[in-house]
C-alpha positions as CSV (number, residue, x, y, z in Angstrom):
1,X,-6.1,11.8,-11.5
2,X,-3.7,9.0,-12.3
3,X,-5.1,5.9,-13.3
4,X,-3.6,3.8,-10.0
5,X,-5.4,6.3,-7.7
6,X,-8.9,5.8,-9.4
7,X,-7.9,2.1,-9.6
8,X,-7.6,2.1,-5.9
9,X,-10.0,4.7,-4.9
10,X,-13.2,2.7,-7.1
11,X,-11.5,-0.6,-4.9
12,X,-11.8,1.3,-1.6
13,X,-15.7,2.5,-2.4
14,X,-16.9,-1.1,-3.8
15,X,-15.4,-2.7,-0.8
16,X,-17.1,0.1,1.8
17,X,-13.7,1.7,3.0
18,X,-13.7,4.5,4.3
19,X,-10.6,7.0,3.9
20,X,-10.4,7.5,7.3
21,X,-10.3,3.5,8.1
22,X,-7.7,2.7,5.1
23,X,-5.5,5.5,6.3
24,X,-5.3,4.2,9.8
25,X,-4.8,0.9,8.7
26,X,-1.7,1.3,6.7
27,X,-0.3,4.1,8.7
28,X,-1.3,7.4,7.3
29,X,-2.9,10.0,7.8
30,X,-6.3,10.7,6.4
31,X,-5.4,14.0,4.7
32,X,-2.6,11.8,3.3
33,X,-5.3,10.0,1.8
34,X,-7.8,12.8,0.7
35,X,-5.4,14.8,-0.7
36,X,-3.7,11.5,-3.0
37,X,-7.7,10.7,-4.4
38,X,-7.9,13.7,-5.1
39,X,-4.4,14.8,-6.6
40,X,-4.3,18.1,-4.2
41,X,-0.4,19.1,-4.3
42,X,1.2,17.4,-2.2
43,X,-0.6,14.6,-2.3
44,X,1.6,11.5,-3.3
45,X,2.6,8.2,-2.0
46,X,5.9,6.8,-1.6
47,X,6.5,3.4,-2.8
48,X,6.0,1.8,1.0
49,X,3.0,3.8,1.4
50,X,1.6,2.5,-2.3
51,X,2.4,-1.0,-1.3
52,X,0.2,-0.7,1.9
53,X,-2.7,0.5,0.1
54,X,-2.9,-2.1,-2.7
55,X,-2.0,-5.2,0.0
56,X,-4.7,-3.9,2.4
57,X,-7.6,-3.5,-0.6
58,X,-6.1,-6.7,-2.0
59,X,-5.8,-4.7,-5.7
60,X,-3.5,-7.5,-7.8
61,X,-0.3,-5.9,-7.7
62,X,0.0,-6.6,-11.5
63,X,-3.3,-4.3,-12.1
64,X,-1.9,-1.5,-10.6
65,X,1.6,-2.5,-12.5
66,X,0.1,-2.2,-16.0
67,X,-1.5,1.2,-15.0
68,X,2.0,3.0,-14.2
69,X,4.4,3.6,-16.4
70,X,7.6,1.9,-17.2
71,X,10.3,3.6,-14.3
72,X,7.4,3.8,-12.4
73,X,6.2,0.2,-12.5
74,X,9.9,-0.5,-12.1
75,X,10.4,1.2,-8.8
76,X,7.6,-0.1,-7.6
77,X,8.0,-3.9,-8.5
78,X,11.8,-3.0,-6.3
79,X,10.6,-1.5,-3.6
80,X,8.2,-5.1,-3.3
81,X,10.9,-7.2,-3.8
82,X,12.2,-9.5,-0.9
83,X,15.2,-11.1,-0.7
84,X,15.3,-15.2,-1.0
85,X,16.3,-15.3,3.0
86,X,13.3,-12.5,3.6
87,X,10.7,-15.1,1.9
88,X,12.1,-18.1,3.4
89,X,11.6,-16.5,7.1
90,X,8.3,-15.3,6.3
91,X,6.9,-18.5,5.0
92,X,7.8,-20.2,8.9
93,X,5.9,-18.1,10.4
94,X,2.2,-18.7,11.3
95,X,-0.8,-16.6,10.3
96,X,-0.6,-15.4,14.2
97,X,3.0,-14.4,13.8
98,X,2.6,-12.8,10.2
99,X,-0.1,-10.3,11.7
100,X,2.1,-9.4,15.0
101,X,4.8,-8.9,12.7
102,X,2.6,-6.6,10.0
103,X,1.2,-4.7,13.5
104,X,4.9,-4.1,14.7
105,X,6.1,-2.8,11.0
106,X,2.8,-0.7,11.0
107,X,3.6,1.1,14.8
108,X,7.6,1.7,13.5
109,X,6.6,3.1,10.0
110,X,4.3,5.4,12.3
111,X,6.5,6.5,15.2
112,X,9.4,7.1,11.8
């Protein structure tokens, strides 16, 4: 098991998270889940996918960066990256707006 999963699996447990209630909150499935903590075939996470998982256990993104390695940390620190414009917008918006706009993202990355 990699290092980032048992980073993020021991975060899940100490914060009382169930699989099934992670994986419906960032939009997966919970064999999805299961089968990543446990490193059954098959059982990866794209960068998206990773990036909901540490936000939504609030891991520091910089722990799980110093656990990958080096083309891994730097796909991962890309796929995070917003543009200037993308930060700006996202800093008008209030807390109320920021959480329909995470529930929106959440619905599309789930209907594909």
């Amino acid at each position: 098991m990699s290092e980032v999963v048992t980073l993020l699996r021991d975060a899940r447990k100490r914060q009382g998270i169930s699989q099934s209630v992670l994986a419906e909150s960032v939009g997966l499935s919970l064999r999805q889940i299961s089968r990543w903590e446990t490193g059954d075939d098959g059982g990866k996470l794209k960068g998206e996918e990773l990036l909901r998982v540490i936000a939504y256990l609030k891991v520091p993104f910089q722990e799980v960066i110093d656990k990958l390695d080096k083309q891994a940390a730097e796909r991962l620190r890309a796929e995070a990256a917003l543009t200037a414009e993308e930060e700006a917008m996202l800093s008008r918006l209030n807390p109320k707006q920021r959480a329909a706009l995470l529930e929106l993202a959440r619905q599309m990355l789930q209907d594909g």
